[in-house]
C-alpha positions as CSV (number, residue, x, y, z in Angstrom):
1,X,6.9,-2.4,-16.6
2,X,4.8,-5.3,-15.9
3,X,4.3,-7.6,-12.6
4,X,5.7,-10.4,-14.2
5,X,9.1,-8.8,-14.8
6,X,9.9,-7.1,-11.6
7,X,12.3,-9.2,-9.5
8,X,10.3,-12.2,-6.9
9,X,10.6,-10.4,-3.9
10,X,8.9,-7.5,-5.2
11,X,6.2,-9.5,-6.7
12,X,5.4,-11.6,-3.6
13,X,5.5,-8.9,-1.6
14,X,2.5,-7.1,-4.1
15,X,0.6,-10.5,-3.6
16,X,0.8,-10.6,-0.3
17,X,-0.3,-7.0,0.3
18,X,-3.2,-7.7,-2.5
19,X,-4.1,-10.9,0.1
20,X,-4.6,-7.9,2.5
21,X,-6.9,-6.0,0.3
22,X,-4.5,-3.0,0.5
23,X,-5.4,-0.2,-1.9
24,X,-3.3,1.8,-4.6
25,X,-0.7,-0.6,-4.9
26,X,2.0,1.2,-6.8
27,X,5.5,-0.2,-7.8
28,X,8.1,2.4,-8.7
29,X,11.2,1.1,-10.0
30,X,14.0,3.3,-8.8
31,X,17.3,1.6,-10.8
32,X,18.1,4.3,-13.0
33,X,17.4,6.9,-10.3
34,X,20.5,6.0,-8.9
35,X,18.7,5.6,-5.3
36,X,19.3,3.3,-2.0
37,X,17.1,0.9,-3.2
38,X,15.8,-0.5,-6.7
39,X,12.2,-0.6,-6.3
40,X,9.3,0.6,-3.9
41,X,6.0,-0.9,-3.2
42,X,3.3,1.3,-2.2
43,X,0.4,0.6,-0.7
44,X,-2.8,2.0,1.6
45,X,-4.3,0.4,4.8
46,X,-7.9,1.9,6.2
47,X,-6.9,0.7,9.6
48,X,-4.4,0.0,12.1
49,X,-4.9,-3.2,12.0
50,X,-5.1,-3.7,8.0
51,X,-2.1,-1.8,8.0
52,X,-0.2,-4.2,10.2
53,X,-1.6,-7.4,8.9
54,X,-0.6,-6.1,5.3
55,X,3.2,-6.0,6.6
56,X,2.7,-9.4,8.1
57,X,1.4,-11.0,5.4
58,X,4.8,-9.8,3.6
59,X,7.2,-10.7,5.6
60,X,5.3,-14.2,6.3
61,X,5.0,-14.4,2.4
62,X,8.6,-13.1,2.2
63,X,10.0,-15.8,5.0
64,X,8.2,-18.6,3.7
65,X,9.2,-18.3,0.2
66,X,12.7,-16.6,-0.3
67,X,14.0,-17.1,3.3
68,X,13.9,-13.3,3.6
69,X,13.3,-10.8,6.6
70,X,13.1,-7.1,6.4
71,X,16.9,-5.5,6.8
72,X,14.7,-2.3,8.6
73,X,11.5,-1.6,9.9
74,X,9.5,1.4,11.0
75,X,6.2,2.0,11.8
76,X,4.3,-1.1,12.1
77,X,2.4,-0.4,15.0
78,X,1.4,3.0,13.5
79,X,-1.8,3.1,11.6
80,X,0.0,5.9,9.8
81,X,3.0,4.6,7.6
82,X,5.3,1.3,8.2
83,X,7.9,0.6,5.9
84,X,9.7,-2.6,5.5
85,X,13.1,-2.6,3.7
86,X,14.2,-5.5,2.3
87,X,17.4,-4.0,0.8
88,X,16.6,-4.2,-2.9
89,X,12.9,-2.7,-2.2
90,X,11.4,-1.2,0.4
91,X,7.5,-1.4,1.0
92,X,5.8,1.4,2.2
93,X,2.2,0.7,4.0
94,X,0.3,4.0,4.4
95,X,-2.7,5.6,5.6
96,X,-5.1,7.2,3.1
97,X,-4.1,10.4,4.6
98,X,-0.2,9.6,4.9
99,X,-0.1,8.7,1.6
100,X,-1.8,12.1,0.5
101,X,0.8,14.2,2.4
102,X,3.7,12.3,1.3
103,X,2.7,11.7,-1.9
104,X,6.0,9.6,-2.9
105,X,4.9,9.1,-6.4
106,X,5.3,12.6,-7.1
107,X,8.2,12.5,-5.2
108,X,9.6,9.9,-7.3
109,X,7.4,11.3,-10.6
110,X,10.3,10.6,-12.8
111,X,10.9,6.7,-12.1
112,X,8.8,4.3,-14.3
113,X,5.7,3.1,-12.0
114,X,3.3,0.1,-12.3
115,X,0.1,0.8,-10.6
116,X,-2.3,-2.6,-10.4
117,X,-5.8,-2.3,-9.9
118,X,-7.6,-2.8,-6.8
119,X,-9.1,-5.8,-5.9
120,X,-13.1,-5.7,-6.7
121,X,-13.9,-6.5,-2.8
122,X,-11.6,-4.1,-2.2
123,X,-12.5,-1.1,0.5
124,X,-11.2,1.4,-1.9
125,X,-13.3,-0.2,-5.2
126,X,-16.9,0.3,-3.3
127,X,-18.3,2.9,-5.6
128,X,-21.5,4.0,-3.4
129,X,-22.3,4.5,-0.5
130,X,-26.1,3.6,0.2
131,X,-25.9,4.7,3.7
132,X,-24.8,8.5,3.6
133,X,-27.2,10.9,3.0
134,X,-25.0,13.5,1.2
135,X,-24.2,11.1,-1.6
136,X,-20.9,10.7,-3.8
137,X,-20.4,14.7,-3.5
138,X,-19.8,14.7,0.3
139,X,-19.2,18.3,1.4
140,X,-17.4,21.1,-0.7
141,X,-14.0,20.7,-0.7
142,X,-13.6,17.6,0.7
143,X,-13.8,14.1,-0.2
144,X,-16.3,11.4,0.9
145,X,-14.1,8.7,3.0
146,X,-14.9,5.2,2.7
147,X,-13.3,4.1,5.7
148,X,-15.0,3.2,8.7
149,X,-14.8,5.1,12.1
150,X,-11.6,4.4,13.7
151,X,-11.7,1.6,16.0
152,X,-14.8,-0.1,13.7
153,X,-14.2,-3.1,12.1
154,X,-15.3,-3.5,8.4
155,X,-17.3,-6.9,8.7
């Protein structure tokens, strides 16, 4: 499966989110699966507010170009998980910690699945951290998050 062959909403909608810097962008394609819908678009946000201006930027992107508004949405004032359904696909904008619980790729394990690399200025493609004195290896059994403190803006 390649981005140039998935349908335009879906595409546009994986722009707009990449416009957004969100991380993990995942497209599973769901048509054989016999499902509600033909594709998901997965994606994380490190913030509230990255989280909602990722699901703006789709819809706006959506809107502008295909004259299309999301059928359903949940979520978008969560920091947690928002979903947008626009019938055919439904985008799903999660938390780094959502999106570990849930985990609807393995969920969906069986459906083919795209995932595109981040974007280099991405939050999720910084691969040090210069400030932290414990280094990459963080503490045992747990991962060193590159998020900032909630409430913190990244600039």
């Amino acid at each position: 499966m390649k981005l140039e062959s998935l349908p335009n909403g879906v595409r546009l909608a994986v722009e707009a989110a990449q416009e957004k810097k969100a991380a993990g962008i995942t497209v599973l394609d769901l048509t054989a699966a016999g499902a509600f819908t033909e594709y998901f678009v997965i994606c994380t946000g490190f913030s509230t507010p990255q989280v909602q201006a990722i699901c703006t930027e789709i819809e706006a992107q959506l809107h502008k170009h295909l004259n299309r508004s999301p059928e359903h949405r949940e979520g978008h004032r969560s920091a947690e998980w928002a979903l947008l359904d626009f019938g055919g696909f439904v985008v799903h904008v999660l938390s780094e910690q959502a999106r570990r619980y849930y985990d609807l790729e393995r969920l969906w394990r069986m459906a083919p699945k795209l995932e595109l690399p981040d974007q280099p200025d991405s939050p999720s493609a910084q691969q040090s951290l210069p400030d932290s004195p414990f280094g990459q290896e963080g503490f045992p059994g747990n991962s060193v998050s590159r998020r900032p403190e909630r409430g913190r803006s990244r600039q």
